[in-house]
C-alpha positions, -999 to 999 in steps of 0.1 A, spaced: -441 -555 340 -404 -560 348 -392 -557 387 -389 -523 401 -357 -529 421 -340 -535 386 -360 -504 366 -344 -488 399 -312 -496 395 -307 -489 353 -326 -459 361 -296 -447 387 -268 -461 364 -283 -439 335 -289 -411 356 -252 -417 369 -234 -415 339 -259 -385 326 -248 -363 352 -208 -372 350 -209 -365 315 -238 -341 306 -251 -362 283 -285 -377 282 -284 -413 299 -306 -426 267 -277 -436 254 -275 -462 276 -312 -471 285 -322 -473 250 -296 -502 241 -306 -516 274 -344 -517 263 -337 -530 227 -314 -553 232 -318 -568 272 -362 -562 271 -367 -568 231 -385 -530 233 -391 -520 198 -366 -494 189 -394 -463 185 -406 -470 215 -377 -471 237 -359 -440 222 -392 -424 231 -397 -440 270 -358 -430 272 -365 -396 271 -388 -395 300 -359 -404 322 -334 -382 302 -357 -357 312 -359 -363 351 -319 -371 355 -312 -340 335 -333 -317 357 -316 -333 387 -284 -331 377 -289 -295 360 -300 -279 393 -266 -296 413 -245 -279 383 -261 -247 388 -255 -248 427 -213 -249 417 -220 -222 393 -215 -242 364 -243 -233 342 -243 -206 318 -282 -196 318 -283 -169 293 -268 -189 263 -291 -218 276 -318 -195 268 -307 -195 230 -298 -229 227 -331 -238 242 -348 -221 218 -335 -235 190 -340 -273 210 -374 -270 207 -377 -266 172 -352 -295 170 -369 -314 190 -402 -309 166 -391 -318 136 -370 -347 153 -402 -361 164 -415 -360 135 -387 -373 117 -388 -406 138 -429 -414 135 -418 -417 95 -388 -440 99 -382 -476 95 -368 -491 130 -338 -504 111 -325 -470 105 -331 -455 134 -314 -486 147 -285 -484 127 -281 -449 131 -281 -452 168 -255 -473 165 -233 -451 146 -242 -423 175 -228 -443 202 -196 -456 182 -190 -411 175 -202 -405 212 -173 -437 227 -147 -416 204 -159 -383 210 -155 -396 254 -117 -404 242 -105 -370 225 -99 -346 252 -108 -307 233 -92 -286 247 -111 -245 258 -102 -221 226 -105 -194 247 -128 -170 268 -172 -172 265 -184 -146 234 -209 -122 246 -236 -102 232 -227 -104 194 -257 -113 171 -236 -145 153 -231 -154 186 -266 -158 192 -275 -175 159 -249 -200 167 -263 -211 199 -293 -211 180 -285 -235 156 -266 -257 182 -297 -261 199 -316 -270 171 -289 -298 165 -289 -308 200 -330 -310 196 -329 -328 164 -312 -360 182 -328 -357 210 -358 -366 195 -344 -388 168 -327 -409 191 -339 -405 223 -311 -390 242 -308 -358 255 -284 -341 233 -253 -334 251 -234 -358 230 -226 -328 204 -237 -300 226 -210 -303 246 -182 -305 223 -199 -273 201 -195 -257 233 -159 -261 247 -141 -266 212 -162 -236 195 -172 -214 223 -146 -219 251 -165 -234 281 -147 -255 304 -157 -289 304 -177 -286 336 -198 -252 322 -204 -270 291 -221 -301 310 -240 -283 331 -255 -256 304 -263 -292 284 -279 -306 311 -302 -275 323 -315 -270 279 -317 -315 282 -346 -308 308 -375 -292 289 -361 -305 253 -366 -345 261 -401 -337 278 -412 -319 247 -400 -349 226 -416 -372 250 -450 -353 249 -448 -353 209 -442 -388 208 -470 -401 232 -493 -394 203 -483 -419 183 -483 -444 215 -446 -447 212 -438 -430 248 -441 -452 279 -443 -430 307 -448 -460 335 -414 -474 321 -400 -437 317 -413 -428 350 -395 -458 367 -365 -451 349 -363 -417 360 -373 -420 397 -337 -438 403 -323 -415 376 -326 -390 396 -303 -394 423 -280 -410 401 -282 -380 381 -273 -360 410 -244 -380 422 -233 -378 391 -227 -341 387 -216 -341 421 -188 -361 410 -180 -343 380 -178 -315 400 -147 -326 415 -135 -357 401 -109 -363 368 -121 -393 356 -103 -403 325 -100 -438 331 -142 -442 337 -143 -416 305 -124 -443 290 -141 -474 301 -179 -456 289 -162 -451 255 -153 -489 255 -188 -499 264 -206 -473 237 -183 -489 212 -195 -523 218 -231 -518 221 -229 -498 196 -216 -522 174 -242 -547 185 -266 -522 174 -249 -522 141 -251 -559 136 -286 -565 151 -300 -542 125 -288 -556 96 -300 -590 106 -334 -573 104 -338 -554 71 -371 -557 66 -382 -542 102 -407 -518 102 
């Protein structure tokens, strides 16, 4: 079993940069596990979201304190997160670790660009129309799906479905992310146990000093323009990323 102090700490960088950005830390933590612990890849995309789980909650509950969670269209997207989130889960028990690998590593090289390009609010929140509804649907079943699949909570293409398509502000966007990230990574982690991929000592660890990292991370996005940190992240996804990339087509025959 590695240290606590250093499950600690990853746990509060993750939980950190989950609650800036209203993304799920995963897509840090499960890098970290592959590549720095040698965790097979189904297992730490499935541990990750234990800790997703806990720093989103955290972090969720600090956004909705500044008002800056919009809970009826959670509702929808929710909803369509948990089917997501199913068929995710069983999407991953039935793939090879080299795709999952390399399609993780695509993720974070979209994710470092998607950090970079600024979108802009179209406009004011739609209300009460039945499309409207079907297209929070679908966006949560998207935001489920890679949840899952990946192990992170989501947020990655909530959040831009949500300002570029719906016109949240950035802040309303990541705190509606983070309160549907909650209950969609536990359900993926509960799926998952099944198979014996989910770690919950290792996610639990995580996600004790994700917590308040999660929590000073919304408290800084609550107040803080950070474009330079926005930028650095997006320079880090890129590379590990890229390792990702490489690592899994050294292994092609990985199971």
């Amino acid at each position: 079993m590695r240290p606590l102090p250093r499950d600690l700490s990853i746990g509060f960088g993750t939980g950190t940069f989950s609650g800036i950005f209203g993304v799920g830390g995963g897509i840090l933590l499960v890098p970290i596990q592959v590549l720095g612990f040698q965790v097979e890849q189904k297992k730490a995309q499935a541990t990750s979201l234990v800790m997703v789980m806990m720093a989103a909650v955290a972090a969720a509950i600090t956004y909705a304190i500044g008002g800056q969670v919009a809970w009826l269209p959670a509702v929808s997207i929710l909803v369509g997160g948990i089917g997501g989130s199913l068929l995710g889960s069983y999407v991953v028990t039935r793939s090879a670790n080299k795709v999952l690998q390399a399609g993780f590593g695509i993720l974070m090289v979209l994710a470092a660009v998607r950090l970079l390009v600024h979108v802009e609010p179209t406009g004011d929140i739609p209300a009460g129309l039945d499309w409207t509804v079907a297209a929070y649907i679908a966006s949560g079943v998207a935001m489920g799906l890679l949840s899952a699949l990946f192990g992170i909570g989501g947020g990655i293409i909530l959040i831009p479905i949500l300002v570029a398509f719906f016109g949240y502000p950035q802040q309303l966007a990541a705190g509606t992310s983070l309160a549907v990230m909650g209950p969609i990574a536990l359900i993926g982690a509960i799926r998952l146990t099944r198979p014996g991929l989910t770690d919950w000592r290792s996610g639990t660890r995580f996600g004790i000093g994700a917590i308040p990292g999660g929590i000073v991370g919304a408290a800084l996005a609550l107040w803080l323009s950070a474009p330079v940190l926005r930028t650095a992240f997006a320079i880090v996804l890129t590379i590990v990323g890229l390792r990702m990339l490489w690592q899994a087509s050294r292994h092609p025959r990985t199971a």
